[in-house]
C-alpha positions in Angstrom: 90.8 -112.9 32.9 94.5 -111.3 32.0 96.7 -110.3 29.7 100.7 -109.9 29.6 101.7 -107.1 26.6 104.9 -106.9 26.1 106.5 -104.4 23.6 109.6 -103.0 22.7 110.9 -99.9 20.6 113.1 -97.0 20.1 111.2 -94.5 23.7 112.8 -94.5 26.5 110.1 -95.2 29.8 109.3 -91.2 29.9 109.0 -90.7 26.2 106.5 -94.0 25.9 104.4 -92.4 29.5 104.3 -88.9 27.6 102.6 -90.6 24.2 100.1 -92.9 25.9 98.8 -90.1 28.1 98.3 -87.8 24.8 97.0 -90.8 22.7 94.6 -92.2 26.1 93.4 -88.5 27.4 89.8 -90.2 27.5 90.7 -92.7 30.0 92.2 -93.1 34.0 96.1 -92.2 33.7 98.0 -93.1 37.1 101.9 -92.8 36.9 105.0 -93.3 39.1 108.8 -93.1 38.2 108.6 -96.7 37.9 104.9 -97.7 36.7 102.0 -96.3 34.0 98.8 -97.6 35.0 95.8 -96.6 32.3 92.1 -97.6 33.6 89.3 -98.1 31.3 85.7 -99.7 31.5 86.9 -102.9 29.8 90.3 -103.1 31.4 93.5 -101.7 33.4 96.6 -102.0 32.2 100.0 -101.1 34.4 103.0 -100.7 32.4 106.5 -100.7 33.5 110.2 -101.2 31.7 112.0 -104.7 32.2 111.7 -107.6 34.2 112.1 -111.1 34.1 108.6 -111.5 31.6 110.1 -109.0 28.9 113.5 -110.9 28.9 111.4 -114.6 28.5 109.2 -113.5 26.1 111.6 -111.9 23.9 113.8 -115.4 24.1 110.4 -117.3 23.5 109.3 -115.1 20.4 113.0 -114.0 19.4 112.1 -110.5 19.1 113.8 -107.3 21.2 111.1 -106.3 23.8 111.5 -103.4 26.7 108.3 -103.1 28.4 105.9 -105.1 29.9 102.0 -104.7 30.8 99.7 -106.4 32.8 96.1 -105.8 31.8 93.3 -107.0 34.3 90.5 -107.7 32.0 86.6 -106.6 33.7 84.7 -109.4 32.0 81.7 -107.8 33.1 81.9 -104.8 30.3 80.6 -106.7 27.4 82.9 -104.6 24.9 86.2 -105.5 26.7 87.5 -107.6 24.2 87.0 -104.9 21.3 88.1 -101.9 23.4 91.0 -103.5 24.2 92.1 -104.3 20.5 91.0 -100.3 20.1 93.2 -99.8 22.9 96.2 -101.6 21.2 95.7 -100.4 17.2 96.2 -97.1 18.5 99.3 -97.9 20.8 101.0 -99.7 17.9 100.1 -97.0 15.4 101.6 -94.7 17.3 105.0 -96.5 18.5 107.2 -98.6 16.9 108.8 -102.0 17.6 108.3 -105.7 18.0 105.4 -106.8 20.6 103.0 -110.1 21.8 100.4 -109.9 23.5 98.9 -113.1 25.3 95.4 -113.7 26.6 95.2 -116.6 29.7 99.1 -117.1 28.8 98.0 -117.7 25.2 99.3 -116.0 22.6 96.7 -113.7 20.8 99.1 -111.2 18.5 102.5 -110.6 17.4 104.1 -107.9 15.9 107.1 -109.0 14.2 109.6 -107.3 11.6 106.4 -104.8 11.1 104.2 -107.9 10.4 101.3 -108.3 12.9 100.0 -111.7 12.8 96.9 -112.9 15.0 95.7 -116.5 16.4 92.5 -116.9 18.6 92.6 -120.6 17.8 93.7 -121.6 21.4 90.9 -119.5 22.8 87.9 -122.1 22.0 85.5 -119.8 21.8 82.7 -119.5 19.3 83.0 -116.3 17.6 86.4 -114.5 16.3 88.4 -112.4 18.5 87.8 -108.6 17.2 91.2 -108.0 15.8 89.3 -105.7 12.9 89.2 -103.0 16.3 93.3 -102.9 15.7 92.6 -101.1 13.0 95.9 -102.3 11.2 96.7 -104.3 8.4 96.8 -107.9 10.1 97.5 -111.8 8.7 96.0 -114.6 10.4 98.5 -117.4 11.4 99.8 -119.8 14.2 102.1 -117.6 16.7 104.2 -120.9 18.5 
């Protein structure tokens, strides 16, 4: 199972590698001049700054996005799924900007003119997505 994150903001790549390793000092932090890879039990996550995703998705959702992640999901930790909303609350508390983040190539949450809103109806499964672990205010909606 994956995920594609892609955010945006006002940081520069060094400024944004700087806050998540002083927000994440609990977890696995591996960087490069180019890449920010953070390794949990429920997931790892690899961040870098443009590419061809970040310029589709922010055409798809028409919002301004910078930097893209690619978070490899261990389905094995039972807590994955609420670790990884944890994991992004804290991110989005803490940085500012537009962001989506899609689950199988479904889209799972948007952040959007400081709104998030959050759709695990294309997910079929039988209990709700923990979006509570954000701990943000959230709506729930259709994201196209």
């Amino acid at each position: 199972m994956f995920c594609n994150f892609y955010f945006g903001g006002y940081s520069d790549f060094s400024e944004l590698k700087i806050s998540v390793a002083r927000l994440f000092q609990d977890v696995d932090i591996t960087e490069t001049d180019d890449n920010l890879t953070i390794s949990s039990d429920g997931f790892t996550l690899s961040i870098k700054e443009g590419g061809y995703g970040v310029m589709f998705a922010s055409e798809d959702y028409d919002i301004e996005l910078k930097f893209s992640g690619y978070i490899d999901i261990i389905v094995s930790h039972t807590n994955w799924a609420y670790e990884l909303m944890v994991f992004i609350g804290t991110l989005l508390n803490e940085m500012d900007g537009d962001c989506i983040l899609e689950l199988n190539d479904k889209s799972i949450l948007l952040r959007k003119d400081n709104v998030i809103t959050v759709d695990d109806k294309k997910l079929s499964g039988t209990v709700n997505f923990p979006f509570y672990g954000l701990g943000l205010v959230y709506q729930i909606g259709d994201i196209a």
